[in-house]
VOLODREN-54953 format. One line per field, with one value per atom (N, C-alpha, C): residue number from 1; residue in three letters; atom name; x, y, z. Coordinates in steps of 0.05 Angstrom, whole numbers, padded with zeros to 5 digits. Example, Ala and Ser with C-alpha at 12.3 -4.5 7.8 and 13.67 -1.06 7.14 Angstrom:
# residues 2
n: (1, 1, 1, 2, 2, 2)
res: (Ala, Ala, Ala, Ser, Ser, Ser)
atom: (N, CA, C, N, CA, C)
c1: (00264, 00246, 00264, 00257, 00273, 00258)
c2: (-00114, -00090, -00066, -00045, -00021, 00001)
c3: (00156, 00156, 00156, 00142, 00143, 00157)
This chain:
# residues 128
n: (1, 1, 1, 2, 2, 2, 3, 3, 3, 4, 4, 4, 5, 5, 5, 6, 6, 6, 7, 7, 7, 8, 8, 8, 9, 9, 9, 10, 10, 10, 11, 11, 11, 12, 12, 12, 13, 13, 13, 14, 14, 14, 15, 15, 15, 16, 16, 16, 17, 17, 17, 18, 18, 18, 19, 19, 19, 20, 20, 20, 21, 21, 21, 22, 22, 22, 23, 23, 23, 24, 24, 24, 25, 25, 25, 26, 26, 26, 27, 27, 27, 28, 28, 28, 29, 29, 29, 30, 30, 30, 31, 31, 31, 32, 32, 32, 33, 33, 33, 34, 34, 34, 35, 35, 35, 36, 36, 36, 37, 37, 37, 38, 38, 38, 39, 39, 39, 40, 40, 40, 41, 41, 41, 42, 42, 42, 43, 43, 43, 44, 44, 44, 45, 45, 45, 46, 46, 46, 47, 47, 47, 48, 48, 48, 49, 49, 49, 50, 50, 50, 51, 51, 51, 52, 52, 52, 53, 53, 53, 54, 54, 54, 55, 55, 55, 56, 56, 56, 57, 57, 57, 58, 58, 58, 59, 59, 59, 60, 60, 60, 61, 61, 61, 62, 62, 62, 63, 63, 63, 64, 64, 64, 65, 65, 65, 66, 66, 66, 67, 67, 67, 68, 68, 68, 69, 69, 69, 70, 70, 70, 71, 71, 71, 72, 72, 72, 73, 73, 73, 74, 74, 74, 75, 75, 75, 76, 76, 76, 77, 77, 77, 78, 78, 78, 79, 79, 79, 80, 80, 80, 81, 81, 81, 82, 82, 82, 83, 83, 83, 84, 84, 84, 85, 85, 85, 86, 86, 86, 87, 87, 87, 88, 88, 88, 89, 89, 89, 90, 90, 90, 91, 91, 91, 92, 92, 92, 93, 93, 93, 94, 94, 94, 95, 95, 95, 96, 96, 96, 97, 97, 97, 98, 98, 98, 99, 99, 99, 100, 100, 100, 101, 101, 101, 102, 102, 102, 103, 103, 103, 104, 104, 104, 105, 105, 105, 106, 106, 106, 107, 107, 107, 108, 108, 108, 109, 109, 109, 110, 110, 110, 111, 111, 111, 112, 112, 112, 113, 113, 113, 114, 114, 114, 115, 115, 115, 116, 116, 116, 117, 117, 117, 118, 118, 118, 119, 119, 119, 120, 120, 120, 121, 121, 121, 122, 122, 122, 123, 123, 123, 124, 124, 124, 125, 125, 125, 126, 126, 126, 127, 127, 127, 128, 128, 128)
res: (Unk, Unk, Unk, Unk, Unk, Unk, Unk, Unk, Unk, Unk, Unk, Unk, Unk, Unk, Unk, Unk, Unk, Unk, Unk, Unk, Unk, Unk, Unk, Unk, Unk, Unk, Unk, Unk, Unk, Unk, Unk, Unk, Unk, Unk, Unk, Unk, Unk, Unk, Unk, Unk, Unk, Unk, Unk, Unk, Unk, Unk, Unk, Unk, Unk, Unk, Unk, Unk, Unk, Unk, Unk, Unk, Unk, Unk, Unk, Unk, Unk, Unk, Unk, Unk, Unk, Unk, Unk, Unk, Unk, Unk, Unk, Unk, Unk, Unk, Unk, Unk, Unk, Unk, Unk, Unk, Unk, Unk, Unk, Unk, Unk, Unk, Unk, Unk, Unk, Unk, Unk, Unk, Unk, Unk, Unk, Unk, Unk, Unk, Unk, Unk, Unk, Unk, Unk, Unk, Unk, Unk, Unk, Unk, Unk, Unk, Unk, Unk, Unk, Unk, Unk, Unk, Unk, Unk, Unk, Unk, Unk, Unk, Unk, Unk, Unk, Unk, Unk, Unk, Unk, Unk, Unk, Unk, Unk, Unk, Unk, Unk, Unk, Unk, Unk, Unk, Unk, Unk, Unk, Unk, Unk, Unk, Unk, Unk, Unk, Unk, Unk, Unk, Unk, Unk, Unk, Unk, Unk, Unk, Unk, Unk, Unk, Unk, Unk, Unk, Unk, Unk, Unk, Unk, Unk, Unk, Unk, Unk, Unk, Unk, Unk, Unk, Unk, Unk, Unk, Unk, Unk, Unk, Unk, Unk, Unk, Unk, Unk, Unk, Unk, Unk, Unk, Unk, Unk, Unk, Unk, Unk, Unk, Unk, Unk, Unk, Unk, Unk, Unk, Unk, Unk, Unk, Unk, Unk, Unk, Unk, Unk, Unk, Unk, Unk, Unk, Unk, Unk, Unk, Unk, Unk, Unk, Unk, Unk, Unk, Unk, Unk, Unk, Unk, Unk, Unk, Unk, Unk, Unk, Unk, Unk, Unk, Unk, Unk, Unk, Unk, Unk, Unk, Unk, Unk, Unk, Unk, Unk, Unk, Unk, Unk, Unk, Unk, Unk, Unk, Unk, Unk, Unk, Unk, Unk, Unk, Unk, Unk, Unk, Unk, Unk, Unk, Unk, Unk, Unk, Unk, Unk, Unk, Unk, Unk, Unk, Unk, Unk, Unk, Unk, Unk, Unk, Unk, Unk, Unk, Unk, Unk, Unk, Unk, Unk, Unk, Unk, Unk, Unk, Unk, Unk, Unk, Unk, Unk, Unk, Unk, Unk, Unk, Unk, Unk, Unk, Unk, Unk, Unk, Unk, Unk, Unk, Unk, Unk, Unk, Unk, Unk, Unk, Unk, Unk, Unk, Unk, Unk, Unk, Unk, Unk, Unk, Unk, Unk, Unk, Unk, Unk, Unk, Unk, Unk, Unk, Unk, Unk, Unk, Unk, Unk, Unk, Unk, Unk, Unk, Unk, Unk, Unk, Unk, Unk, Unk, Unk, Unk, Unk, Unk, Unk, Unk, Unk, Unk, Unk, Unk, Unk, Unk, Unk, Unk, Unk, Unk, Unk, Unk, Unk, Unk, Unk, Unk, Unk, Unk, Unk, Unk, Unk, Unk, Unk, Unk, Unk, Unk, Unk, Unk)
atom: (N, CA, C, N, CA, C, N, CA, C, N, CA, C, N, CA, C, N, CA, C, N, CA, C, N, CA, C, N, CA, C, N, CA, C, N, CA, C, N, CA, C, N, CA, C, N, CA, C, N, CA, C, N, CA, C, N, CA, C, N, CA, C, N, CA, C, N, CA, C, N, CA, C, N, CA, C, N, CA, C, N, CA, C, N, CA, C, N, CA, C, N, CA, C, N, CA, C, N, CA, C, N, CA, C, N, CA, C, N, CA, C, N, CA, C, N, CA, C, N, CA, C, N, CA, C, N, CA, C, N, CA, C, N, CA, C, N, CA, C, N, CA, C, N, CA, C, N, CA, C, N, CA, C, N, CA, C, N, CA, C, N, CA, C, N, CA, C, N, CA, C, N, CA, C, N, CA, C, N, CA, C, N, CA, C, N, CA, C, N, CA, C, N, CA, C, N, CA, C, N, CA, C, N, CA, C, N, CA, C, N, CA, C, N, CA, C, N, CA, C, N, CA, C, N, CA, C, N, CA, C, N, CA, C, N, CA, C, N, CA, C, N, CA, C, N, CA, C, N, CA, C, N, CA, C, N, CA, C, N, CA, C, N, CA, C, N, CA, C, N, CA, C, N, CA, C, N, CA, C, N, CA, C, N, CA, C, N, CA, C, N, CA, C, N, CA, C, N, CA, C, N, CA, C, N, CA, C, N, CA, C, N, CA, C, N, CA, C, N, CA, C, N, CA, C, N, CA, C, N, CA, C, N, CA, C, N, CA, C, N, CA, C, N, CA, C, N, CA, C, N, CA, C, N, CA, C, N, CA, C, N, CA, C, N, CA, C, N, CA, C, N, CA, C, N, CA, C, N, CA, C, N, CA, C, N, CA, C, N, CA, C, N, CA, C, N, CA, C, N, CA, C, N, CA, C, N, CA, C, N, CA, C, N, CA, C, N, CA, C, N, CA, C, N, CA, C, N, CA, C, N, CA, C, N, CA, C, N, CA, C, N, CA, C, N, CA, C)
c1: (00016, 00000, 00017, 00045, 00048, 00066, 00061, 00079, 00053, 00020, 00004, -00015, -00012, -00030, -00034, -00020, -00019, -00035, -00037, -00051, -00078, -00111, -00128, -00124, -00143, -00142, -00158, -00176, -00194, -00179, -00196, -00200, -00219, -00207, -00230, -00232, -00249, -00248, -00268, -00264, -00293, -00300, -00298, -00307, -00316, -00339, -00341, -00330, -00321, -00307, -00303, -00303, -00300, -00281, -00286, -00255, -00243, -00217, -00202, -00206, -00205, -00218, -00209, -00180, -00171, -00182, -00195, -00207, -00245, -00253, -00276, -00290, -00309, -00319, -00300, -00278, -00257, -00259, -00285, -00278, -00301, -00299, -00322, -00316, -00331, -00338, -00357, -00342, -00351, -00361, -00372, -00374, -00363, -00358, -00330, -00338, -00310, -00317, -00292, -00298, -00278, -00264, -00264, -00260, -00279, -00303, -00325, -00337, -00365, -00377, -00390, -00374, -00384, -00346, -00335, -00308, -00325, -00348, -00351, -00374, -00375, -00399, -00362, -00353, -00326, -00308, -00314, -00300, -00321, -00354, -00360, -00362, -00366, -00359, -00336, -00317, -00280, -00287, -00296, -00299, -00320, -00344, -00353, -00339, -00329, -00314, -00285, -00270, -00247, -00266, -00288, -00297, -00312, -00313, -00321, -00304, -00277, -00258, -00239, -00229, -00203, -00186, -00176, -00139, -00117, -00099, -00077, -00065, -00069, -00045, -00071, -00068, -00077, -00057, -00061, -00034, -00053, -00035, -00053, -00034, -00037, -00021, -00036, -00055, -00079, -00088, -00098, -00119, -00141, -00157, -00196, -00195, -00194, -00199, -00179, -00157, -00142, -00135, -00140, -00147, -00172, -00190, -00208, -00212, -00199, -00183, -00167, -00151, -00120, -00137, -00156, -00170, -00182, -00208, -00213, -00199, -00176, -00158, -00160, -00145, -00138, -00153, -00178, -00194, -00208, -00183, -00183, -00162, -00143, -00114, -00103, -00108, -00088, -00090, -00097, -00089, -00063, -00054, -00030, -00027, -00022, -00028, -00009, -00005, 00017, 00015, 00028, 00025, 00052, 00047, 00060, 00059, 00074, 00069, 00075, 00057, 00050, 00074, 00092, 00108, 00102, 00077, 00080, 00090, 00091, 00103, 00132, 00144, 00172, 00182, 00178, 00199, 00172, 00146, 00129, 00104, 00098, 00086, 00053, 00040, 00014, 00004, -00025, -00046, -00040, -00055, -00054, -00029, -00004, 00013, 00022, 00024, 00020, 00006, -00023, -00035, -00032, -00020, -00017, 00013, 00027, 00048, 00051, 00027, 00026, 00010, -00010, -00033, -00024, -00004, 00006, 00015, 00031, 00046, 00077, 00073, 00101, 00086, 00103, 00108, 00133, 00121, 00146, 00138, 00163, 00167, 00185, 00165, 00190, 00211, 00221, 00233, 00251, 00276, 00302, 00290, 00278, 00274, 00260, 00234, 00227, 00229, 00246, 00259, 00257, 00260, 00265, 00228, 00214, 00184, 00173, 00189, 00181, 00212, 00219, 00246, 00251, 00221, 00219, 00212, 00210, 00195, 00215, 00206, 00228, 00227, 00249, 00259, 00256, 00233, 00231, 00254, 00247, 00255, 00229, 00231, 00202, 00186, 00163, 00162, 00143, 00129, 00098, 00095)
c2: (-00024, 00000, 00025, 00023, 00056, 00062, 00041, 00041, 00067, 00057, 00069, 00081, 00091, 00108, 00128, 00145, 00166, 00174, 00151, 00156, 00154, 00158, 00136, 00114, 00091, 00074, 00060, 00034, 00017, -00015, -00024, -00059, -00068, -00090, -00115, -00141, -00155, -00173, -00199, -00219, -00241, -00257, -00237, -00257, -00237, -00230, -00221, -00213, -00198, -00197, -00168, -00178, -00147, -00141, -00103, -00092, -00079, -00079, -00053, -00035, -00007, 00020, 00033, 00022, 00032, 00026, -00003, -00010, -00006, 00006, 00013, 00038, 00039, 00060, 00050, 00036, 00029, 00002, -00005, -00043, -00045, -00058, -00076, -00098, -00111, -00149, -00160, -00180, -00194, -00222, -00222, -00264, -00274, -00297, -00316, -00340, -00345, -00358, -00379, -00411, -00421, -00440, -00431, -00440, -00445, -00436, -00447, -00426, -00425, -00405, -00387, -00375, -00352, -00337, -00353, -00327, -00307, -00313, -00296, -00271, -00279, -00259, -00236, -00255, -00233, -00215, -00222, -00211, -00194, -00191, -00169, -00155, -00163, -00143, -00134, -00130, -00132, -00105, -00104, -00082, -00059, -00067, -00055, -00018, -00048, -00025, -00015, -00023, -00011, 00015, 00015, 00031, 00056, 00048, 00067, 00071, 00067, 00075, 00085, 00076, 00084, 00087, 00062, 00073, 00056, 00078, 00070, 00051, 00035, 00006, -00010, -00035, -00062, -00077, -00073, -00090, -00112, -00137, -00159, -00179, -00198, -00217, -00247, -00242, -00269, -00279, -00306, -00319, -00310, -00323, -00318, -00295, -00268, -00247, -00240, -00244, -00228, -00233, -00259, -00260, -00249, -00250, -00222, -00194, -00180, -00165, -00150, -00173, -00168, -00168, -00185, -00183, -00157, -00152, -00128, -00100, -00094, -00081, -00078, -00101, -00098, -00085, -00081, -00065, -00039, -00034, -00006, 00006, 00004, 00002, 00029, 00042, 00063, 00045, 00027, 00020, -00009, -00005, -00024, -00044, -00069, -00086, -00091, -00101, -00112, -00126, -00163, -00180, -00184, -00196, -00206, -00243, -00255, -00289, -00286, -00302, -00310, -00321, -00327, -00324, -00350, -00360, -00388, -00408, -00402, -00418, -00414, -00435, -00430, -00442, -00472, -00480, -00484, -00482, -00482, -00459, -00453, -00437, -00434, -00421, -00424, -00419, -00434, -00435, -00405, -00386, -00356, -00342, -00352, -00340, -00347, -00368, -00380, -00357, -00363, -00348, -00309, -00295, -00278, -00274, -00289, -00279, -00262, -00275, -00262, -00242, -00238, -00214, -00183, -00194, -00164, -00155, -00138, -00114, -00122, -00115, -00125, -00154, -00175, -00195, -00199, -00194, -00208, -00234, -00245, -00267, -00265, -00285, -00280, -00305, -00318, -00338, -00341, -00351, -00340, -00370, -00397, -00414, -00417, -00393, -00383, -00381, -00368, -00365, -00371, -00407, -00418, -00418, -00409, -00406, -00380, -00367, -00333, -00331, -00324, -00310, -00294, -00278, -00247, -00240, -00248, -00223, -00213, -00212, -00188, -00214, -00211, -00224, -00203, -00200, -00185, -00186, -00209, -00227, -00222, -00227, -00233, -00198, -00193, -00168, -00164, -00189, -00189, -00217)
c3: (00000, 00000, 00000, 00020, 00015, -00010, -00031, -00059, -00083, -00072, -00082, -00059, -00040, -00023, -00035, -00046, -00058, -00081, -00095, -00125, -00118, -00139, -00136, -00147, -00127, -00140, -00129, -00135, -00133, -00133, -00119, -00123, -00129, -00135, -00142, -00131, -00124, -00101, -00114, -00123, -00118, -00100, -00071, -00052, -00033, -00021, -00007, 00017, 00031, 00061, 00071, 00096, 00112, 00110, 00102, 00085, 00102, 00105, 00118, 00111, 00130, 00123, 00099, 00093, 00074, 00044, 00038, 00018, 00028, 00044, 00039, 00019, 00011, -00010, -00039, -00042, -00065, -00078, -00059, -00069, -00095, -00113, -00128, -00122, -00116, -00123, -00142, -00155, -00187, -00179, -00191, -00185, -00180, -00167, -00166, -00184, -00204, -00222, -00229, -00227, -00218, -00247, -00265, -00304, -00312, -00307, -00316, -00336, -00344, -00357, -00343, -00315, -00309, -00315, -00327, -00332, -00349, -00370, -00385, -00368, -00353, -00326, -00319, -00319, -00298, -00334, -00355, -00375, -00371, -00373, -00382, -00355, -00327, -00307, -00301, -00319, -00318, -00341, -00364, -00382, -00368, -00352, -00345, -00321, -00309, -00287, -00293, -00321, -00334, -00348, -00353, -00373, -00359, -00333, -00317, -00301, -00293, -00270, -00290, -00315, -00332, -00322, -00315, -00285, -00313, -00303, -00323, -00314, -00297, -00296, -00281, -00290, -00271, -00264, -00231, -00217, -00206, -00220, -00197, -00200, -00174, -00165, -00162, -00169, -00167, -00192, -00181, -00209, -00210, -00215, -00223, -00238, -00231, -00246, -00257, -00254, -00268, -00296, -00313, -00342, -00354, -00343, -00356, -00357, -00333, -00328, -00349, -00350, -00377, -00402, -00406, -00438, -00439, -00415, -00428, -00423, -00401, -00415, -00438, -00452, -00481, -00496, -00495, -00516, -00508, -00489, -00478, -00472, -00494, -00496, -00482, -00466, -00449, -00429, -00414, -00398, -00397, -00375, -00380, -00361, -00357, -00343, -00337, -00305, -00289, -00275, -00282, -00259, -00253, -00224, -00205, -00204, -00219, -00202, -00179, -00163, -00138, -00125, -00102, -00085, -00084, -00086, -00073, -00099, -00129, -00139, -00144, -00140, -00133, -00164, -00158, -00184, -00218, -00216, -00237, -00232, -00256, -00257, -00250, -00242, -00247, -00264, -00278, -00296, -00312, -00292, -00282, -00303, -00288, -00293, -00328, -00327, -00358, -00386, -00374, -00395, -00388, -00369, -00357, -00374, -00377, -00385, -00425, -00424, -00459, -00453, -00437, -00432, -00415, -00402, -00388, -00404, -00403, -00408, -00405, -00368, -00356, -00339, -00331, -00320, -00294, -00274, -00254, -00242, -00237, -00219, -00196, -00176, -00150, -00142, -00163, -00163, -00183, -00174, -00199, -00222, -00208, -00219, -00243, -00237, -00256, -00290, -00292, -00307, -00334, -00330, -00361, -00369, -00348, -00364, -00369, -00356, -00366, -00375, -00398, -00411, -00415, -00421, -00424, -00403, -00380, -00357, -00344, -00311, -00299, -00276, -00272, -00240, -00217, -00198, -00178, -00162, -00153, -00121, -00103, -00081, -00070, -00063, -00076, -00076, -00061, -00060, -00045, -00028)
């Protein structure tokens, strides 16, 4: 948080929960959608609220949303997308990260092991 306290900025959540004060009045929640045919419920609630918030970067570090997310970005091209692979895969990648790696922008990983599956991304080290 104090990398972006400063800017606005919003979240997105598919699971309901009690927010810290700091994400209250800032949260949307989408369906939770587990590969099934509600990804296409979270692609068009993913354009909906890019098309009404217009924030120049999507930072995300998770699965479920963040490939629809990255698509409809895309057809709202000032914005720029930024993932993070997850900390907890060390020596293989996730699903997520896989198809995330052609859809961002930029790509980090927090694992030097990494590597031979992202070639093009960025080696953080553990950032999150």
């Amino acid at each position: 948080m104090p990398a972006y306290k400063h800017y606005e900025h919003f979240y997105v959540l598919n699971n309901k929960s009690l927010l810290p004060p700091d994400m209250t009045g800032k949260t949307y929640f989408v369906t939770h959608s587990e590969r099934d045919w509600t990804f296409l419920v979270n692609l068009w609630e993913a354009y909906q609220i890019l098309r009404t918030e217009r924030p120049d970067i999507i930072l995300s570090t998770g699965a479920g949303i963040a490939v629809p997310f990255a698509i409809a970005a895309r057809f709202l091209p000032q914005i720029s997308v930024i993932f993070v692979e997850t900390m907890t895969r060390v020596s293989a990648p996730s699903l997520t990260g896989k198809i995330m790696y052609y859809l961002a922008h930029r790509f980090y990983y927090q694992h030097a092991a990494l590597k031979t599956f992202f070639p093009r991304a960025i080696y953080g080290g553990t950032v999150i």
